[in-house]
N, C-alpha and C positions, 0 to 999 in steps of 0.2 A: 565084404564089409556089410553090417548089418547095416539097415535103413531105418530112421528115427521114425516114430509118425508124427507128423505136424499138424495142429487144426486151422485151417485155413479160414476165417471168416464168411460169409455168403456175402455174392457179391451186394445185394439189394445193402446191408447192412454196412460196409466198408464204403459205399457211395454217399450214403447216408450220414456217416460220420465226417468224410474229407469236406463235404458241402457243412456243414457245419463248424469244422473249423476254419474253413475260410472267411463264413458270415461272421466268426466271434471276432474273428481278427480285425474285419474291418469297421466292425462296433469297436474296438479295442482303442482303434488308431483315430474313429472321427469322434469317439468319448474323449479322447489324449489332446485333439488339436483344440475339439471347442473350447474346454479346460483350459489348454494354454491362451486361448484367444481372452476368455474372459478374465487369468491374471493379467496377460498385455494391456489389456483395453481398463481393468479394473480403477475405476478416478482414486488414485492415491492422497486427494483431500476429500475427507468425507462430506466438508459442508456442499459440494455439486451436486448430490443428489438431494441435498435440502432446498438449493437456492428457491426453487419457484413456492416451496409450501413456507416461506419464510418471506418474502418479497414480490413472489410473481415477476419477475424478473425476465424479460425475452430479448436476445438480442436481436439485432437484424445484423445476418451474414450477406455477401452477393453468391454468388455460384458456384466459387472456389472455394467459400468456405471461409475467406480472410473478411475479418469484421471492415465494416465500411469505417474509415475515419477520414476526419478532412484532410486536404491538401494544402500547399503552399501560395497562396494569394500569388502571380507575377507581379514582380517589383515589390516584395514585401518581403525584404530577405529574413527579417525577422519580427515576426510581428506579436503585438499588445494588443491588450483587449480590442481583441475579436472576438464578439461572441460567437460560440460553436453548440450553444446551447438556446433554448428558450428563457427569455429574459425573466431574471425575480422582480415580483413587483413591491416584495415588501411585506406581504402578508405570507404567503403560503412557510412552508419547512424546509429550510435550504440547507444543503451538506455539501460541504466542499471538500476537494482532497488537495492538503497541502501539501507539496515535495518539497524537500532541500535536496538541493544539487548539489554534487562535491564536485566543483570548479574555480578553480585556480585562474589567479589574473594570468589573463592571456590565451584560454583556453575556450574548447567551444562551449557552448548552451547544452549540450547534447553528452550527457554522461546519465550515469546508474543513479537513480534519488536513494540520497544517503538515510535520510526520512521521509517517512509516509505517516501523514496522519488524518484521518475523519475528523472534521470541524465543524459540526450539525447545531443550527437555531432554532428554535421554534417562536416567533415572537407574536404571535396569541398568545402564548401560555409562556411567555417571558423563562423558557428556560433553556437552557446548552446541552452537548456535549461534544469529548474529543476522547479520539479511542485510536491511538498509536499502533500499527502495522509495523512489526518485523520486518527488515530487510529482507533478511532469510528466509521468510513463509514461500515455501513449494506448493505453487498452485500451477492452476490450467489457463496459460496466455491466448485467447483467441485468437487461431488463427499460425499458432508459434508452436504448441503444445506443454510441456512443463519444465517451468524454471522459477527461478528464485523471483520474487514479486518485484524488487527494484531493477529487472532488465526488461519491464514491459515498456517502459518509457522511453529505453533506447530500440528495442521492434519497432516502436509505433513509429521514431523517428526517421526510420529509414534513411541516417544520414544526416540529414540540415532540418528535417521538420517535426521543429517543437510541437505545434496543433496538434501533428496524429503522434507524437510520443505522446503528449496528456490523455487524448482520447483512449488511446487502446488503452493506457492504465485506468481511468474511469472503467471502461471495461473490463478489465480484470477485476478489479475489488469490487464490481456490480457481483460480476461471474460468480468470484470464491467468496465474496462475504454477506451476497445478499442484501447488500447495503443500497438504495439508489444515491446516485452520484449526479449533481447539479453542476458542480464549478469545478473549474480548479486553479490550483497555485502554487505558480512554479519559485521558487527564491534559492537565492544562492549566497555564499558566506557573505560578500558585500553589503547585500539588501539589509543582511539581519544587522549587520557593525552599524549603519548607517541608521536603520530603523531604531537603534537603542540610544544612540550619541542625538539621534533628531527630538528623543523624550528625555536626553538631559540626565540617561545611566537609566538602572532598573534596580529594584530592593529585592534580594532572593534568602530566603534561611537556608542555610545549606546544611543537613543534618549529618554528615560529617565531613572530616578532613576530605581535600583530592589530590591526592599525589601522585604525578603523573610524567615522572622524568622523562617519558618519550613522545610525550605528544608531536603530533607529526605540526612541522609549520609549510608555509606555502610554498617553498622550494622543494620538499619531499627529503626537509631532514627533521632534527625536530627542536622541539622550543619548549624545556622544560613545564612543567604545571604543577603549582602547588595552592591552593585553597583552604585557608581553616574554616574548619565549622561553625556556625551561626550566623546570624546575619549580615550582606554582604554586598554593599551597593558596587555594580558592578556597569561599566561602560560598556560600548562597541564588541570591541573585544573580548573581554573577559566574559561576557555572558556566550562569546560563540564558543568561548571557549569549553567553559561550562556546558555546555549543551551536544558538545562534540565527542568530552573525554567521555574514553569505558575501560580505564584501568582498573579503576578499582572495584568494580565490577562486572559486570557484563552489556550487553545488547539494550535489555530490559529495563536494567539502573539510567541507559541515557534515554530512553523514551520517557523517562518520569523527568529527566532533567530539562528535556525539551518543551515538556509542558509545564514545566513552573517557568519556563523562560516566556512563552505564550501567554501565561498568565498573567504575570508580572508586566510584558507591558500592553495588556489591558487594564491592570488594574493602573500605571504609571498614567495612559491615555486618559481613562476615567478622571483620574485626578487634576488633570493639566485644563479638562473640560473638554466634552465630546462635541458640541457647539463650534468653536474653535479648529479643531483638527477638521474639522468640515468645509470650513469656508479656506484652510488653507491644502485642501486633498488636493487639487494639479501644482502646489508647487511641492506638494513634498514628493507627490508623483513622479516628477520631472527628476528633482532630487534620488530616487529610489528605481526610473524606469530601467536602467542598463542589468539589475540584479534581479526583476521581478517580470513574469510572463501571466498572464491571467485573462480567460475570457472573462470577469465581470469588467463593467463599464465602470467610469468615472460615478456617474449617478449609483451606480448598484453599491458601487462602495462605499458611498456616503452614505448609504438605508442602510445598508449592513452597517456601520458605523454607530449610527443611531438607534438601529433596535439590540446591539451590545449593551449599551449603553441600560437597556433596559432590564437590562436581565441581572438578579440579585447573583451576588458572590456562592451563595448557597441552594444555585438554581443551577448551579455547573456541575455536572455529573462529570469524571475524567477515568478512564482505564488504561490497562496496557494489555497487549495478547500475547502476556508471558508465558511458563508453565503451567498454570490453571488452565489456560485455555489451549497449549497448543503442544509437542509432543515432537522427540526429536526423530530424523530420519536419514537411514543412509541410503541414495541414490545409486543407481545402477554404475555409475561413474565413481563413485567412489566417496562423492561431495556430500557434506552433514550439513541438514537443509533438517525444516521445521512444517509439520504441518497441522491441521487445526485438527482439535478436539468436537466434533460435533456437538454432541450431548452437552458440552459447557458451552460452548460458545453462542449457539442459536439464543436462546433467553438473556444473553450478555448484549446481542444486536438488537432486541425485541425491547429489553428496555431502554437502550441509547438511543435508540433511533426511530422506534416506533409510537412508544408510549409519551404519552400527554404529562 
């Protein structure tokens, strides 16, 4: 049999190559892992890497990493104004976050806030605002990692405590929206039926029809709803009601509904006289304590009261963090959750919250 010739490589130059592609491989693999680590790790709300150049914003963690929030007073199985904050005096900028709680008679204090809203005074410069939080915004929970914004106040609960569900959600909306967070305000459907029947109904324009054959009622079946357009004085009830539906729209249409319900009865209080509602703030207190959780004091709520009071109708700045500002998305699991638009939103919190 004939014999082929073969060119065999030198060895220097075949050592040369295998050493080479081992080193490309393991560039190959630690280029592939770091890559994967900084999509894993990548903040899927963009406004995180703004919060400090917009706010300066620091939380304080302890060692594990879980944000410090308060605990349970013993013998305070549920407590009211407690402050968990440094007290307003009256002058400075105070912004508070209101929750609604969807809780049902008979059920705990401790559920998902059905709403979330930024409630900001400035009363030097006698002016407002309120800027409405989606349920659905996918942000960074201190402490939790990312979920939908209305489960930071059942984390923080750990159970039975209301305090640290407020707190951690202060913290979260400090976190994702660079906002600083003073107070907050827990209410649940009772508080509102009672808070609108105690001003004697509320005037709302409603700009169109609400037809809403499935609205859920408090057993978890439902209780027809229908509203004609225009204006529409509206009791206990009917304003929670209004403020609840989103048949006929979406998420967005009841954040606007929520804040004309907010508005309405300051404008009802204003009219009744802010004077008055003052000197009778602990019996309606008393009247309204079973439905409402809030670290302000009795006194903090009487200043806040009266520096409302001073702020013109057209000193109220109001938003929502609809589509303008915020962008849908689908999660690893599967869930369509929402998250912020940087670029629109940062200038949206700068003039609500910052500016004079």
């Amino acid at each position: 049999m004939r014999r082929t010739n073969q060119t065999f490589l030198p060895n220097w130059l075949t050592y040369s190559l295998s050493v080479a592609f081992v080193l490309s491989g393991i560039v190959v693999v630690v280029f592939a892992y770091l890559t994967l680590q900084v999509i894993l790790n990548r903040p899927v709300n963009p406004l995180e890497q703004a919060v400090e150049e917009v706010a300066g914003i620091n939380l304080d963690f302890n060692q594990s990493g879980v944000p410090e929030v308060p605990t349970l007073i013993p013998g305070q199985p549920t407590p009211t104004l407690v402050p968990t904050s440094e007290p307003w005096q009256g002058t400075d900028r105070i912004t508070i976050l209101v929750m609604g709680i969807d809780r049902r008679p008979g059920q705990s204090f401790i559920s998902r806030t059905d709403s979330m809203m930024l409630v900001s005074l400035d009363p030097v410069n006698d002016t407002a605002s309120i800027l409405s939080i989606p349920r659905d915004l996918y942000v960074l929970i201190p402490g939790h990692g990312r979920d939908r914004i209305n489960t930071a106040f059942v984390y923080g609960s750990a159970g039975d405590n209301p305090i640290g569900g407020a707190a951690l959600a202060m913290q979260t909306v400090e976190y994702n929206l660079g906002v600083r967070v003073n107070h907050y305000a827990l209410v649940d459907f009772g508080a509102v039926i009672q808070t609108v029947d105690t001003l004697g109904g509320i005037d709302i324009n409603v700009p169109r029809d609400i037809n809403d054959p499935t609205y859920p009622d408090m057993n978890y079946g439902y209780d027809p709803l229908f509203i004609p357009a225009g204006w529409q004085q509206m009791d206990g009830q009917l304003a929670l009601k209004y403020a609840r539906t989103r048949h006929v729209d979406n998420d967005f249409g009841r954040s606007q509904r929520q804040q004309q319900v907010l508005l309405a009865v300051r404008d009802k209080a204003i009219g009744l006289g802010i004077p008055s509602l003052v000197g009778r703030a602990p019996i309606l207190y008393q009247q309204l304590e079973q439905g409402i959780r809030t670290d302000l004091s009795l006194e903090q709520i009487a200043r806040l009261l009266t520096a409302v009071n001073e702020v013109p109708r057209e000193s109220i700045q109001s938003d929502v963090l609809d589509f303008r500002y915020v962008t849908s998305y689908r999660t690893e699991a599967g869930a369509e959750v929402l998250i912020l638009l940087n670029d629109e939103t940062a200038p949206l919190i700068e003039r609500l919250f910052y500016s004079n």
